[in-house]
TORDRENKE-932587 format. One record per residue (C-alpha): x, y, z; residue number from 1. Coordinates in steps of 0.2 Angstrom, whole numbers, plus 5000, padded with zeros to 4 digits. Last residue first. Layout:
<r <X Y Z> NUM>
...
//
This chain:
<r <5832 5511 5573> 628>
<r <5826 5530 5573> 627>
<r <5814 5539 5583> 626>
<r <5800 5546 5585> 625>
<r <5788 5549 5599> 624>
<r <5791 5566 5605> 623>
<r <5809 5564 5600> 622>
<r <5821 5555 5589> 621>
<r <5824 5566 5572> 620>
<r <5807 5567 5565> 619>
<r <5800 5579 5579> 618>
<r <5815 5590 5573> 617>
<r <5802 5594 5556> 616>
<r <5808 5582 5538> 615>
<r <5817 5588 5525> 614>
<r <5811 5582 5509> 613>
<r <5821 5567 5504> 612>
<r <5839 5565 5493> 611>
<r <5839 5577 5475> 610>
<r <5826 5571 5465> 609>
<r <5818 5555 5464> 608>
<r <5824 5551 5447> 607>
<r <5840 5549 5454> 606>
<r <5833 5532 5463> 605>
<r <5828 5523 5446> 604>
<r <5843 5528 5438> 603>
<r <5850 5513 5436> 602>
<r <5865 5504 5440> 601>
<r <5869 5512 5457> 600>
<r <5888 5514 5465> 599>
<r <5896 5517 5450> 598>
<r <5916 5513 5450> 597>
<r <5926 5525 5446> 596>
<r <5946 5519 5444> 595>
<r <5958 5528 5456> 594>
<r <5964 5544 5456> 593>
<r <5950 5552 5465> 592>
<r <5957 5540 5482> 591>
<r <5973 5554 5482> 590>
<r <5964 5569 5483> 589>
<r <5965 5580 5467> 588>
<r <5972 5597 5460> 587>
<r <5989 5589 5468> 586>
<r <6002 5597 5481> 585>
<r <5994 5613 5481> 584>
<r <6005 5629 5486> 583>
<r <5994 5644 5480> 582>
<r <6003 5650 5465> 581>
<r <6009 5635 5459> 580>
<r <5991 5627 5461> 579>
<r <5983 5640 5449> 578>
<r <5995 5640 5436> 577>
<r <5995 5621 5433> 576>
<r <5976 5623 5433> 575>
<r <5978 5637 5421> 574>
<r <5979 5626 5403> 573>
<r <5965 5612 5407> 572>
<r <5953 5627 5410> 571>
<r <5958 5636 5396> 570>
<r <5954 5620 5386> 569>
<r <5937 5618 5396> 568>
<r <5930 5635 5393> 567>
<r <5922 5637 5410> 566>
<r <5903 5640 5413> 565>
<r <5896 5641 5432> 564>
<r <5875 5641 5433> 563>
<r <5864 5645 5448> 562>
<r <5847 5638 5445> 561>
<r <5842 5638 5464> 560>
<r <5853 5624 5468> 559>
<r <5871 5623 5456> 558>
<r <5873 5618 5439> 557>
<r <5892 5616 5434> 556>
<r <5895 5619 5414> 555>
<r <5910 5615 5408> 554>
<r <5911 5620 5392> 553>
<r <5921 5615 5374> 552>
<r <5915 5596 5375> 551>
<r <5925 5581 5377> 550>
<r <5921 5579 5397> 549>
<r <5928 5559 5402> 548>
<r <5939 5567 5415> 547>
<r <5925 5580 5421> 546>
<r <5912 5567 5421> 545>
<r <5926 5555 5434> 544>
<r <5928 5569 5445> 543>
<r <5912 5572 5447> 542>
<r <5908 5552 5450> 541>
<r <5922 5554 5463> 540>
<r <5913 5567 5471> 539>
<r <5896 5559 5474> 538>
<r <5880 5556 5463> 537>
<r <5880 5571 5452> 536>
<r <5867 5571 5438> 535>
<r <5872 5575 5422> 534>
<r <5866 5589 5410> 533>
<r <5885 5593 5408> 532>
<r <5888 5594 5426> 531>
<r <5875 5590 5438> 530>
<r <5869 5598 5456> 529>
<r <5882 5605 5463> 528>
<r <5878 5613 5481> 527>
<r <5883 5630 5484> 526>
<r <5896 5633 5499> 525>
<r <5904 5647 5489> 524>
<r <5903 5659 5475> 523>
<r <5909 5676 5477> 522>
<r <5924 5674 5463> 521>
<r <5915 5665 5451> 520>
<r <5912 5682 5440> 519>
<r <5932 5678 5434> 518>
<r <5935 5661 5435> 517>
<r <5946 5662 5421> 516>
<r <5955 5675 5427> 515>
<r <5962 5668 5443> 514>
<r <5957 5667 5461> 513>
<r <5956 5651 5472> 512>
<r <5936 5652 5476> 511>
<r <5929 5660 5490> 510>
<r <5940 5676 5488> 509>
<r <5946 5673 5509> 508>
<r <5950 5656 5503> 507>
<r <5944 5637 5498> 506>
<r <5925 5641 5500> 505>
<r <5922 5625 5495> 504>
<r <5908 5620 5479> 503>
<r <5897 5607 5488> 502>
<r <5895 5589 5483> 501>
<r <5880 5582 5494> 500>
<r <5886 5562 5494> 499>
<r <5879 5546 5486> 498>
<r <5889 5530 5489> 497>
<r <5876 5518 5494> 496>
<r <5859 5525 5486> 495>
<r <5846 5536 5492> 494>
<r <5854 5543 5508> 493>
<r <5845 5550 5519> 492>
<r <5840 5571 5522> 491>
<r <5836 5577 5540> 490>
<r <5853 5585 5546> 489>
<r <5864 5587 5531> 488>
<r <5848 5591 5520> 487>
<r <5845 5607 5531> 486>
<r <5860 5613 5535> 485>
<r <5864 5613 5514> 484>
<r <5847 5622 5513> 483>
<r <5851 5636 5527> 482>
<r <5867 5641 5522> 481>
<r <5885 5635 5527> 480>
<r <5892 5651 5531> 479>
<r <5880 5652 5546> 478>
<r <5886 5634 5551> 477>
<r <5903 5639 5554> 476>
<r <5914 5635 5541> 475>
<r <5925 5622 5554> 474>
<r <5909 5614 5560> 473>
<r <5901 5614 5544> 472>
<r <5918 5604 5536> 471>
<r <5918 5592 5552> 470>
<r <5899 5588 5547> 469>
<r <5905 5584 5530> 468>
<r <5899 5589 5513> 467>
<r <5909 5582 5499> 466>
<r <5922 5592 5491> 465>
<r <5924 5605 5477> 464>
<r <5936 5618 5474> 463>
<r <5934 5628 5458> 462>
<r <5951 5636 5454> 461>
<r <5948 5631 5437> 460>
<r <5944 5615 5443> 459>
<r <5950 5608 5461> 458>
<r <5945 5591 5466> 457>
<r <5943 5586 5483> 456>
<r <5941 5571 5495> 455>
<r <5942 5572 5513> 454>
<r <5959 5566 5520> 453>
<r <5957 5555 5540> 452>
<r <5955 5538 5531> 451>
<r <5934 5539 5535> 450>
<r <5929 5555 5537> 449>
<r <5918 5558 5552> 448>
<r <5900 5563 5555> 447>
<r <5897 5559 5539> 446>
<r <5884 5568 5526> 445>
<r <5872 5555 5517> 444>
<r <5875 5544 5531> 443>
<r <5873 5525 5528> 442>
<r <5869 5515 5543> 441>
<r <5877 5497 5546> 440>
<r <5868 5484 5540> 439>
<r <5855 5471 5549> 438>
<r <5847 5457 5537> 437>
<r <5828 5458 5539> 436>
<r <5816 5443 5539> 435>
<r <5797 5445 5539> 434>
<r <5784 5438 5550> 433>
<r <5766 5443 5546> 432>
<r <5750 5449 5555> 431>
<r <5736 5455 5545> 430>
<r <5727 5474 5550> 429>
<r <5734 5482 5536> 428>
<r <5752 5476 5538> 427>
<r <5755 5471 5557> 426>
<r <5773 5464 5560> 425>
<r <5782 5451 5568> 424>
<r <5801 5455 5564> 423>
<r <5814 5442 5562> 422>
<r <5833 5446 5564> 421>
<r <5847 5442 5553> 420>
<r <5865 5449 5558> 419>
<r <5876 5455 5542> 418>
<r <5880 5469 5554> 417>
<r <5881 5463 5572> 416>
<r <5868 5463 5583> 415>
<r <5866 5470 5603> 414>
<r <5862 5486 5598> 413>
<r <5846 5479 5589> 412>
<r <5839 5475 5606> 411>
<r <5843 5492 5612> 410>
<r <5834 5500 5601> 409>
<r <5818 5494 5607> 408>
<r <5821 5508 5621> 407>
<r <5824 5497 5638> 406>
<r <5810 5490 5651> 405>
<r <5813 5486 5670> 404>
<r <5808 5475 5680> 403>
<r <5821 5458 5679> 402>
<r <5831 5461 5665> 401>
<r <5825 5472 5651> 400>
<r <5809 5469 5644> 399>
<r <5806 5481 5626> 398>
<r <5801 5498 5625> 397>
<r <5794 5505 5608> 396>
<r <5779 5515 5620> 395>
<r <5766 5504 5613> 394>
<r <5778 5489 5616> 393>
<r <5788 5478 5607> 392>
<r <5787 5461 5611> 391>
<r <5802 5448 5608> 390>
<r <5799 5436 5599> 389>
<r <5816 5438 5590> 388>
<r <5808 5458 5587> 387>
<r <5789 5459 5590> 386>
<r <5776 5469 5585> 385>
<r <5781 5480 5571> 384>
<r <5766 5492 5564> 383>
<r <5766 5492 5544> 382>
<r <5762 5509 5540> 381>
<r <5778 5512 5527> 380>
<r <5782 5497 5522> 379>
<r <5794 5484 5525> 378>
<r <5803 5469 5515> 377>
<r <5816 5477 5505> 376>
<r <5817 5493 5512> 375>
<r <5822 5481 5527> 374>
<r <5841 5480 5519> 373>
<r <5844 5498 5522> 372>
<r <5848 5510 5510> 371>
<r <5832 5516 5505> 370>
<r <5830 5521 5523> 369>
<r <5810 5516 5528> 368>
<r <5800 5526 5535> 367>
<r <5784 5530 5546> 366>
<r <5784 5513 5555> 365>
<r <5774 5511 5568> 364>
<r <5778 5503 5586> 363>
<r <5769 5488 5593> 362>
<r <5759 5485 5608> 361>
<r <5743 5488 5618> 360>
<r <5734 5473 5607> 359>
<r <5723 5472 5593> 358>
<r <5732 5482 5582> 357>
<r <5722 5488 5569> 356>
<r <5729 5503 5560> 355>
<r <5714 5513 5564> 354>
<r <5712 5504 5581> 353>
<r <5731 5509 5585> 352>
<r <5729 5527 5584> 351>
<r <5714 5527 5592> 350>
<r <5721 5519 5607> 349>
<r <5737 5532 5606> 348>
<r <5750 5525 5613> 347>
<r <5757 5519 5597> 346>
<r <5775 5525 5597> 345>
<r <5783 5534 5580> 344>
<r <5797 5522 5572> 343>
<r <5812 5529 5556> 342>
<r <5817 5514 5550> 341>
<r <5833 5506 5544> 340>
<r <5838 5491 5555> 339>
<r <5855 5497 5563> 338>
<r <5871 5489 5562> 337>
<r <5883 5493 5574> 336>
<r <5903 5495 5568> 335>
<r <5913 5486 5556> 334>
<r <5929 5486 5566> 333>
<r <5943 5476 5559> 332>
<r <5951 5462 5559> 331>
<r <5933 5454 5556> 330>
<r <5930 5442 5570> 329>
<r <5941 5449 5583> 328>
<r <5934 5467 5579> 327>
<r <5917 5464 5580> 326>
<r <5920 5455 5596> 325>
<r <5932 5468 5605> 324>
<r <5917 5481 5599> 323>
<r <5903 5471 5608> 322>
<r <5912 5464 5622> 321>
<r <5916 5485 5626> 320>
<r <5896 5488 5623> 319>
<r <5893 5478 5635> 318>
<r <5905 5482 5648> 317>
<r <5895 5500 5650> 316>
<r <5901 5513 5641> 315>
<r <5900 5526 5657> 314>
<r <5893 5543 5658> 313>
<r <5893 5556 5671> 312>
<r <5881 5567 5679> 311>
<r <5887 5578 5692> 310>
<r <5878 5591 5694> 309>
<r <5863 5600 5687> 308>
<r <5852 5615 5687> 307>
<r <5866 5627 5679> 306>
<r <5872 5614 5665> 305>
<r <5884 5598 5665> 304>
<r <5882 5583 5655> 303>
<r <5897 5570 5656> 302>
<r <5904 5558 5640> 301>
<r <5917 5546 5641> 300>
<r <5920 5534 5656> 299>
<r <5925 5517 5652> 298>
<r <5913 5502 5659> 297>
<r <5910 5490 5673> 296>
<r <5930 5487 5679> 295>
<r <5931 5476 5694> 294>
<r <5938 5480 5709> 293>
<r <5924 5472 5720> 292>
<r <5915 5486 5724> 291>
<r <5912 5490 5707> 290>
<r <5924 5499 5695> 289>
<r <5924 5513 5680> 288>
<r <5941 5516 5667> 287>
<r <5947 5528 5662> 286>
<r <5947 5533 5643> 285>
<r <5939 5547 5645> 284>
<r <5943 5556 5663> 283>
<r <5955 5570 5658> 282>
<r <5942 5583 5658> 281>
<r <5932 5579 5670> 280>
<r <5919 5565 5678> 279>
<r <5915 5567 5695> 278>
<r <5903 5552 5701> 277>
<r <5885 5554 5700> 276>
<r <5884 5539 5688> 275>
<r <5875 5534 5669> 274>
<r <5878 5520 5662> 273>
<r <5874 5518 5643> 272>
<r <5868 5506 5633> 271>
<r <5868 5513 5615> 270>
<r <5861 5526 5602> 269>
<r <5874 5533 5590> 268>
<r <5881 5550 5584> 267>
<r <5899 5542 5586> 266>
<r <5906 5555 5597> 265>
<r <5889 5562 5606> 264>
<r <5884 5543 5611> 263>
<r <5866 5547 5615> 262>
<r <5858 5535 5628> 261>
<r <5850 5518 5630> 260>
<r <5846 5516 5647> 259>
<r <5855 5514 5664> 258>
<r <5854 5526 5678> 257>
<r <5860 5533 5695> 256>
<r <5873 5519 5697> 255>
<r <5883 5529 5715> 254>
<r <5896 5539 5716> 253>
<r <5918 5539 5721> 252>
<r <5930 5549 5712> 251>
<r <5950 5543 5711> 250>
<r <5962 5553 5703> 249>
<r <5980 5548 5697> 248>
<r <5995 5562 5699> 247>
<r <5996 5577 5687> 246>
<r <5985 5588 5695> 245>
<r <5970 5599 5691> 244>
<r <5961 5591 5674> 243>
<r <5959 5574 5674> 242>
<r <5970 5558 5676> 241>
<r <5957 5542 5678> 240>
<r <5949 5532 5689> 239>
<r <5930 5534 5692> 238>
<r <5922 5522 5707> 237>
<r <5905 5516 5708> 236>
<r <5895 5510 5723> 235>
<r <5877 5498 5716> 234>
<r <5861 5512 5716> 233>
<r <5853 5504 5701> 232>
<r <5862 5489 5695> 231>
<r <5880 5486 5688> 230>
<r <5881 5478 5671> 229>
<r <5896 5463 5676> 228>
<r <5912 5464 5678> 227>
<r <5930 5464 5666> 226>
<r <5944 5462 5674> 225>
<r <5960 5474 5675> 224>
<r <5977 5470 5666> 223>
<r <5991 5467 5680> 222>
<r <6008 5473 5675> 221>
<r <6022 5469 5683> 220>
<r <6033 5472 5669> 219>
<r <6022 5479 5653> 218>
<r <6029 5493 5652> 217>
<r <6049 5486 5648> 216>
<r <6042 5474 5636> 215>
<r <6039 5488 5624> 214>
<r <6027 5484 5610> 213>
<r <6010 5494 5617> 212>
<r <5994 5492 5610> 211>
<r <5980 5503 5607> 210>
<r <5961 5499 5606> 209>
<r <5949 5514 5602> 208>
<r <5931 5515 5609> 207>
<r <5915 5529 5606> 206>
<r <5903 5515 5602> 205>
<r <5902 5525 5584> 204>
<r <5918 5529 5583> 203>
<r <5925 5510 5585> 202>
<r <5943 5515 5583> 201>
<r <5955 5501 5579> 200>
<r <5976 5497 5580> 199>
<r <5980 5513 5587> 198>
<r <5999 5511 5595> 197>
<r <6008 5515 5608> 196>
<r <6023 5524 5611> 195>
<r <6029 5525 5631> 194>
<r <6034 5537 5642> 193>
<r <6043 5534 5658> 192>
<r <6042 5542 5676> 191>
<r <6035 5530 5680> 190>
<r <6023 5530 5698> 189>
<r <6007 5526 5688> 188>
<r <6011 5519 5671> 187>
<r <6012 5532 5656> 186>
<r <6009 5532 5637> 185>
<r <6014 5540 5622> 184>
<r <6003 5542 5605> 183>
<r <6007 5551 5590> 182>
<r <6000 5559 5573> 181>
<r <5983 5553 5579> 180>
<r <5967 5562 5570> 179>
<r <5956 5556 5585> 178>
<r <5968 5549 5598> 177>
<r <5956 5554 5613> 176>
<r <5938 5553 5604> 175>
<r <5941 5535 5601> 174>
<r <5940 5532 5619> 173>
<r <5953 5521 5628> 172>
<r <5957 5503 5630> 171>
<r <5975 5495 5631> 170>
<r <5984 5481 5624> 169>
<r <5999 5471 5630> 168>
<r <5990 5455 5629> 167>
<r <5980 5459 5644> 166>
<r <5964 5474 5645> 165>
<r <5975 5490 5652> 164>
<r <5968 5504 5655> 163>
<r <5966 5522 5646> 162>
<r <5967 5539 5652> 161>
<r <5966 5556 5643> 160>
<r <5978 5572 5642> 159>
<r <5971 5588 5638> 158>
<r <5962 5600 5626> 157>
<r <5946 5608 5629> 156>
<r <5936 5620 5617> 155>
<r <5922 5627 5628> 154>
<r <5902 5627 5627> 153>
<r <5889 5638 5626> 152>
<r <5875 5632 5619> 151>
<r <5860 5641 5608> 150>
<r <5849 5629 5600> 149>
<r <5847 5624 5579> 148>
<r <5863 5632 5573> 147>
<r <5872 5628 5588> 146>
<r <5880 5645 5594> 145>
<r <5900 5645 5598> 144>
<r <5910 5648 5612> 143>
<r <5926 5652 5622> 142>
<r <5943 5647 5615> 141>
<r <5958 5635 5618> 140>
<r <5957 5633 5637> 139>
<r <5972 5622 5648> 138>
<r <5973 5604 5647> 137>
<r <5990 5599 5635> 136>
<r <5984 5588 5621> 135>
<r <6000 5590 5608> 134>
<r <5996 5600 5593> 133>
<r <5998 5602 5573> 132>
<r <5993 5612 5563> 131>
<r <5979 5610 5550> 130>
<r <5982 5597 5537> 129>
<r <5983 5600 5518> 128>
<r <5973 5596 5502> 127>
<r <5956 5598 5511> 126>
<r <5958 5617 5512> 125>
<r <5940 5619 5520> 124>
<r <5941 5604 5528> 123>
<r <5958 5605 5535> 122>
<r <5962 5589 5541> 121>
<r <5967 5586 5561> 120>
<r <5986 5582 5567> 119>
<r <5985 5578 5585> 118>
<r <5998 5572 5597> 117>
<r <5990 5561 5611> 116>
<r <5996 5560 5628> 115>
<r <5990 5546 5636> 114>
<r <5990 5542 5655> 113>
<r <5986 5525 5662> 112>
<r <5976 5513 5675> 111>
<r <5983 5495 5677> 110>
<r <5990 5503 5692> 109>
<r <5976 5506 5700> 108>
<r <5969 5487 5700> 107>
<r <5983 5483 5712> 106>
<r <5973 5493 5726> 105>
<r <5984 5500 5737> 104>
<r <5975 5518 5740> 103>
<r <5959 5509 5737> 102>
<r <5963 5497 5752> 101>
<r <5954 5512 5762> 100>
<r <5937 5508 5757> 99>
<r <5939 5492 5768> 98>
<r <5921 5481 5766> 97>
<r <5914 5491 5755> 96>
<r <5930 5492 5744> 95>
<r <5933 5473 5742> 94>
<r <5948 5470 5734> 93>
<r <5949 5451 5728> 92>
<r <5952 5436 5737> 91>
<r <5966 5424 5727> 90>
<r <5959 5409 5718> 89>
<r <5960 5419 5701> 88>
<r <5979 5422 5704> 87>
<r <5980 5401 5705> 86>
<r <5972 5400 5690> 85>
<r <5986 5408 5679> 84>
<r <5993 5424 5681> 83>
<r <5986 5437 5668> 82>
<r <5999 5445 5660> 81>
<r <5999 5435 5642> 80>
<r <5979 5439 5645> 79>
<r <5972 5433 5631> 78>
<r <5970 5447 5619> 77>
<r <5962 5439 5602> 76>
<r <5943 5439 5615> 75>
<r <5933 5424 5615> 74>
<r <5922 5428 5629> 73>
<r <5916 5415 5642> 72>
<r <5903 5422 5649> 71>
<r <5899 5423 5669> 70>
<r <5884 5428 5677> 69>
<r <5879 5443 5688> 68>
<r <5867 5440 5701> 67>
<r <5850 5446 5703> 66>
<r <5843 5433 5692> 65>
<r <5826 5436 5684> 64>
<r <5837 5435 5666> 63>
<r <5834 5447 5653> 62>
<r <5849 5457 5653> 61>
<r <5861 5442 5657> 60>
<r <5873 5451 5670> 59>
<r <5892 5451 5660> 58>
<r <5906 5444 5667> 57>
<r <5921 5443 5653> 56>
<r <5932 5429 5656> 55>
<r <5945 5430 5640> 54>
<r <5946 5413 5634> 53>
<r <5964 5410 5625> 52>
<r <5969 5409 5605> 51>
<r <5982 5398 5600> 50>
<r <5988 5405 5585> 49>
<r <5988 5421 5591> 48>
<r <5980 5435 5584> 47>
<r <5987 5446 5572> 46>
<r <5979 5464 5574> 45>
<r <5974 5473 5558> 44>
<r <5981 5484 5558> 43>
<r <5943 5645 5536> 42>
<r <5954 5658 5533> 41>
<r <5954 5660 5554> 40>
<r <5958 5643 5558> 39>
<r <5946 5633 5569> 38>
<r <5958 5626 5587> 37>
<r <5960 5607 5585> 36>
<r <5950 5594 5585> 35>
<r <5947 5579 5592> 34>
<r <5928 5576 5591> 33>
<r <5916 5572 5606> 32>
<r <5902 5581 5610> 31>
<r <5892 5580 5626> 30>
<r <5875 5576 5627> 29>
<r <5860 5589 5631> 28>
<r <5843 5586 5642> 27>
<r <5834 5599 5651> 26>
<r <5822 5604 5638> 25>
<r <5819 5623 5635> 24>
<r <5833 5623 5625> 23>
<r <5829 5611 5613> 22>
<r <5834 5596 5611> 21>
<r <5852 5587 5603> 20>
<r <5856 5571 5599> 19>
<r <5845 5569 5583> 18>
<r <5855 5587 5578> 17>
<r <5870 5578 5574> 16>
<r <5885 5581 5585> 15>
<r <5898 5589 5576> 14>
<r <5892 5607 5582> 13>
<r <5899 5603 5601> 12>
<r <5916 5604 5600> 11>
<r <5932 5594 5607> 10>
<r <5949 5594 5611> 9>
<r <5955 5582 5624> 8>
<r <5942 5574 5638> 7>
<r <5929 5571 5647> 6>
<r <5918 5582 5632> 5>
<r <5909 5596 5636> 4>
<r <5891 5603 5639> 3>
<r <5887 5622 5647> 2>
<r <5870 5628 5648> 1>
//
């Protein structure tokens, strides 16, 4: 089976392991992170004053009515471009009527090419950056085994696409100027390149806004208009630059699918379109139209094994209101909230007779995310029947447009964090409505680093960092061990702010050599535990023990009893030492210099133990289960 990205460099052992089935199942998502080659050693945008209406179409989900419907979206990029009313009386492109105006279609030239230089952290030497590279198109290395599935898949660099939206900004995935150092653009028929710039990167709807300063690009420019969620079977057209020529492309399908589906780069769960269209390398960013010349969605993500072809996937026009909304009414992108609670379906008439539910609905909840606002006011076996009156049923499906059903998930995609929602639930066989505020999901180990630089404090030649899922990609997951794998893909977050510390395998000697960490020397990837007798809560609340540490030892305690003793004044003394002789800037990140603040007041939640017991794959969003 062989998965990629649509475009620039890319891996498949980021994804999180709720994405991902086994191998005998046929289903497997792309994944989406901008990186370059492993090493061997291991704006805010200022809207204007006077804001216009942005005419985003959008077919009303839930509405009976075949036809699409228009919204008037509020969007902080106008359309300086966009000709006034008399360019909206003008007849558009009709492609079914003349599929050979596509050649001369205005809306074409909307369409860009990015080149993207990267410049990706080293996570397993987090005080420096690996080097850098320039998306070209051509093969970087073979394969690599999922830890949990065997997948053979390719490392891919190329050039992207993007589109322009009016107010000389553009739309692209967040995957193709991931770890940005630079970003050029170029029109169709220019021989010109451009800078641009990333003012916001929604990760987790997969979407990155640029914008471009020169007037010089924008002359003639037409940005492209916004259409409605296509339906089943409706003509689709991919615009884009992929791989196998430098000149635009143009592929042609049909709407095979819409549902909820797996958003590899952002390990999210949203509306998705999928097409039978070609999508390649090169496609992400580009943009998806109708018939009528209208853009329906940005194609990112494509699936491709032995028994399968040509299945594409397109971020409908939806999910695009949604991030260009966030972002207008915060300055920046807050992301998609999430309610907390881990769901099993209640088909099962037994099942919903024990937990009496009178009715063939309602989906059962088998935990609740400390961390989330619906701790608050949920319990485990409550059954939730209704969401904004809207029912839920047995299978966790709710109505969607006229005939079809959606995963419940989709109605708490369309919120915004700090959104309030009403729940009807079941609580031992007595209905109830309950309130829950909708917050954005807290990862014990990220997908993505926020600010680009992990965190990291050397001690002693002790390096010691938060566990990321870009540091296990770049480790290789069977240097990680079987415990740490374990809690960073089935553990949650007790507390805001907590993180697995692990001790970095910083070289080929594990730890930066010297002679007062002699007996240290094999030690690597271990979780720390406390320090002094202390719990460990997250890396800036190590660093901050160690600053405050009056005693003659450190003394690290590591899983499985393991135990690392330094004489603290001989530790103070070869630090300097230590990062002369290997090149470090600073034995600490940046952020660890400033003030600690606690993330919990007491210590009901470290009392607990270390994070949750891990939990089986069927907990993870299949076979019934899934995560909201």
């Amino acid at each position: 089976m062989s998965v990629s990205v649509a475009c620039c460099c890319f891996s498949f052992l980021n994804a999180p392991a709720r994405l991902l089935q086994s191998s005998s199942s046929p289903l497997c998502f792309v994944a989406a992170s901008t990186l370059t080659p492993r090493a061997s050693s291991s704006s805010k945008l200022n809207p204007e004053k006077k804001k216009k209406k942005y005419t985003l179409r959008v077919r009303d989900e839930h509405s009976s009515n075949d036809g699409p419907q228009t919204m008037a979206f509020k969007s902080p990029f106008g359309s300086s471009q966009q000709k006034k009313d008399k360019k909206e009386s003008q007849p558009t492109t009709d492609l079914r009527t003349d599929p050979a105006k596509i050649h001369d279609a205005s809306f074409l030239d909307a369409v860009v090419k990015v080149y993207c230089t990267h410049t990706a952290p080293d996570y397993s030497l987090p005080w420096q950056k690996q080097r850098q590279f320039t998306s070209t198109g051509r093969q970087l290395s073979s394969f690599s085994d999922s830890f949990y599935f065997s997948l053979s898949l390719a490392y891919i660099a190329c050039v992207c696409s993007a589109f322009m939206i009016g107010d000389g900004k553009l739309l692209t995935n967040a995957h193709c100027v991931e770890h940005d150092t630079q970003v050029k653009v170029k029109r169709r028929g220019d021989d010109r390149k451009y800078v641009a710039k990333v003012l916001v990167r929604g990760v987790d709807c997969d979407i990155a806004l640029l914008s471009v300063e020169s007037e010089d690009f924008w002359k003639g420019a037409e940005p492209l208009r916004l259409g409605h969620l296509p339906r089943l079977q409706d003509s689709v057209t991919v615009v884009g630059y992929p791989l196998g020529g430098d000149t635009i492309s143009v592929t042609k399908g049909v709407v095979s699918r819409i549902e909820v589906t797996s958003y590899a780069h952002g390990s999210s769960d949203l509306l998705g379109i999928q097409i039978d269209a070609a999508i390649n390398p090169g496609n992400s960013g580009g943009p998806a139209f109708n018939d009528q010349g209208e853009c329906i969605g940005v194609a990112f993500q494509v699936y491709r094994s032995e028994e399968t072809e040509n299945i594409g996937y397109v971020i409908p026009t939806t999910v695009v209101s949604h991030f260009l909304t966030d972002y207008e009414r915060n300055a920046k992108y807050t992301g998609y909230p999430c309610l907390g609670v881990l769901l099993q379906k209640l088909e099962n008439p037994a099942l919903r007779e024990c937990l009496k539910v009178p009715t063939n609905e309602g989906v059962l909840v088998r935990r609740v995310e400390p961390t989330s606002d619906a701790s608050k006011v949920l319990k485990e076996g409550d059954v939730i029947v209704s969401f904004d009156d809207l029912r839920v049923g047995c299978e966790g499906t709710v109505p969607f447009r006229s005939s079809e059903r959606i995963a419940f998930r989709y109605l708490i995609s369309q919120k915004f964090a700090g959104d309030i929602v009403e729940l009807g639930i079941i609580r031992a066989g007595e209905p109830k409505k309950v309130q829950v505020v909708l917050r954005p999901r807290v990862h014990l180990v990220p997908y993505h680093i926020d600010g680009g630089q992990p965190s990291y404090i050397i001690i002693a030649g002790l390096v010691f960092t938060p566990l990321s899922e870009p540091l296990i990609e770049e480790e290789c997951e069977d240097t990680i061990g079987l415990k740490l794998l374990t809690k960073a893909r089935y553990s949650v977050a007790r507390f805001r702010g907590e993180q697995i510390v692990i001790l970095s395998q910083a070289s080929h000697n594990d730890v930066l050599a010297n002679e007062v960490n002699i007996g240290y020397e094999d030690m690597n990837n271990q979780q720390v535990l406390k320090f002094n007798g202390t719990h460990i809560r997250n890396i800036h609340h190590l660093a901050h023990l160690i600053d405050m540490c009056k005693d003659k030892y450190l003394v690290f305690e590591f899983e499985d009893n393991y135990v690392a003793v330094l004489e603290r004044e001989a530790s103070n003394s070869a630090s300097l030492c230590i990062l002369k002789d290997y090149g470090i800037p600073s034995e600490r990140s940046a952020d660890l210099r400033e003030p600690y603040v606690d993330p919990v007041h007491d210590n009901e939640a470290l009392d607990q133990g270390f994070g949750d017991s891990p939990v089986s794959n069927l907990e993870i969003g299949f076979d019934g289960l899934v995560w909201a």
